[in-house]
N, C-alpha and C positions, 0 to 999 in steps of 0.2 A: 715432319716425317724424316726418319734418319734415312741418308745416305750410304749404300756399300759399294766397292768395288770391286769386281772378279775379272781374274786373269790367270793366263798360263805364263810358266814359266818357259817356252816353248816360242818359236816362229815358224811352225809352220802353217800354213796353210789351211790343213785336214786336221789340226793340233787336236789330238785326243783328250788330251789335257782341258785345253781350251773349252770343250764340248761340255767334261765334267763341269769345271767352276762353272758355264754358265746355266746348266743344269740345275744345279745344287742353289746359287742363285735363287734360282725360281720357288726354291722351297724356303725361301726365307720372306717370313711375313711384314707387311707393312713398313716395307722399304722401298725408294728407291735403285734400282742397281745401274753404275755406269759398268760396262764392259770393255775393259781397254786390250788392245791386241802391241804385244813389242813390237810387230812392222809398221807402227805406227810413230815410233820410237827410234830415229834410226841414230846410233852414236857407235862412233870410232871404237875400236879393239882400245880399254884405258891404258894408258902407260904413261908417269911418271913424267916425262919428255912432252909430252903431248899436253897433259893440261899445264904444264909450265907456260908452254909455248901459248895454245890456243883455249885455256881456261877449260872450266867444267862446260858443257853441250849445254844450251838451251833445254834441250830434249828430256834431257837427265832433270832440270832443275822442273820443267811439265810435268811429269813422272813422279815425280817427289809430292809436290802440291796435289796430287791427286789421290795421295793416301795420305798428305797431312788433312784437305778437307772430306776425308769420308769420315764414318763412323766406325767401320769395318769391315775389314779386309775379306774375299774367297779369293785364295790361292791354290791351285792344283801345278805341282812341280814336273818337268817332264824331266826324266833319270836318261842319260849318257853317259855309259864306261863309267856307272857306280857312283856318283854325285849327278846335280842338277847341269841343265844345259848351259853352256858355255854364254849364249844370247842371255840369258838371266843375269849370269856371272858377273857378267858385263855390266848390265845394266845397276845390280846391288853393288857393284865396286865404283862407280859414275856417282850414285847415291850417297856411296857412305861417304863420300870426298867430300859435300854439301852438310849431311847430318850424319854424325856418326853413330845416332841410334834412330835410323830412317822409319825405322816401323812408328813410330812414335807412340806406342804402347799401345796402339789399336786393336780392338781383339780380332784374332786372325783364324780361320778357319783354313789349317793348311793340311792341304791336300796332295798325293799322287795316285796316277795310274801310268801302267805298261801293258802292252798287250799278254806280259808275262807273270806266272803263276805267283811273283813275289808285289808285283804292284807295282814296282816305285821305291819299295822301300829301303832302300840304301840313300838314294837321293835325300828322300824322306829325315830318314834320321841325320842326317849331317845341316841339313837346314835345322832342325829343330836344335841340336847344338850348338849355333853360331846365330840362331834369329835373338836367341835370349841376350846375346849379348849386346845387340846391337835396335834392342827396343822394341823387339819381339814381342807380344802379350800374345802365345798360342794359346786357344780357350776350349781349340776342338782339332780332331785331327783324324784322317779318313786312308787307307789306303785302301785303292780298288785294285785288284788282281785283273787279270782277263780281259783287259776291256770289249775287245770284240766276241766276246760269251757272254758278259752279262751287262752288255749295255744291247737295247735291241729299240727299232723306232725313237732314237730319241729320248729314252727312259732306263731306268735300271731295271733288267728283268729277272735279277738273284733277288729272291725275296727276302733274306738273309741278311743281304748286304744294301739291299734298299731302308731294313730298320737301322742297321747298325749307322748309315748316315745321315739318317733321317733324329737320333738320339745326338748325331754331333752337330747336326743345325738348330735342334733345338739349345743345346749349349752355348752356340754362339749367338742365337737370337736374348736369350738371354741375357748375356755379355754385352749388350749394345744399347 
């Protein structure tokens, strides 16, 4: 049985983000899914200085191995002041120090939401520019608007937007 991973690019808590991927998850068949949370992940602000001194984070090198051994990737990105969150940032510059094409060509179902009319999507498109180059294989890709309008119990209740993502898991089931 193949192996996927889903994760938010996000630490919070309440991660809306988080909720997606492991949603979306569920709609992906005849897989295994690990759920990794970044608070589980805890590595220094990266700089230069710092892995001279005290080398790449165990945590970072955990993290890695756990999208070299899946099969593929649900990523849902959480958007801060117009790119992704700073905690991700972190964690994919920890990454590329190790592998500089971290994705390892996995096909990646990359995702956002915002509680706002655009999704994510700024976030959104700046990953998809910079994953390619660094081992990226995007095979599907989803922005959800509103998340608290059309995520309701647990489920997506745009019916709309429940095909349209349900057409990019199919894609990425696919891919795998």
């Amino acid at each position: 049985m193949k192996n996927i991973i889903a994760f938010a690019g996000s630490n919070s808590k309440d991660s809306i983000n988080k909720q997606l991927a492991v949603y979306t998850s569920t709609l992906v068949e005849n897989v295994d899914v690990t759920v990794l949370d970044l608070n589980d992940f805890e590595l220094p602000l990266y700089g230069m200085d710092h892995e001279i001194v005290h080398g790449v984070p165990d945590d970072a090198h955990k993290f890695l191995q756990h999208i070299k051994s899946s099969d593929g990737i649900v990523l849902s990105l959480a958007e801060h002041n117009g790119t992704y969150a700073t905690v991700f940032k972190n964690l994919f510059d920890w990454m590329s120090r190790i592998d500089g094409k971290l994705w390892s060509e996995k096909p990646m179902l990359l995702m956002a939401t915002s509680h706002g009319a655009r999704g994510g999507a700024t976030g959104l498109e700046i990953a998809q520019g910079r994953f390619q180059y660094m081992g990226g294989n995007i095979v599907g890709q989803f922005i959800f608007p509103s998340f608290g309008e059309n995520f309701q119990d647990g489920v997506i209740s745009n019916e709309e937007l429940k095909s349209q993502l349900i057409e990019e898991v199919k894609q990425f089931q696919d891919s795998l």
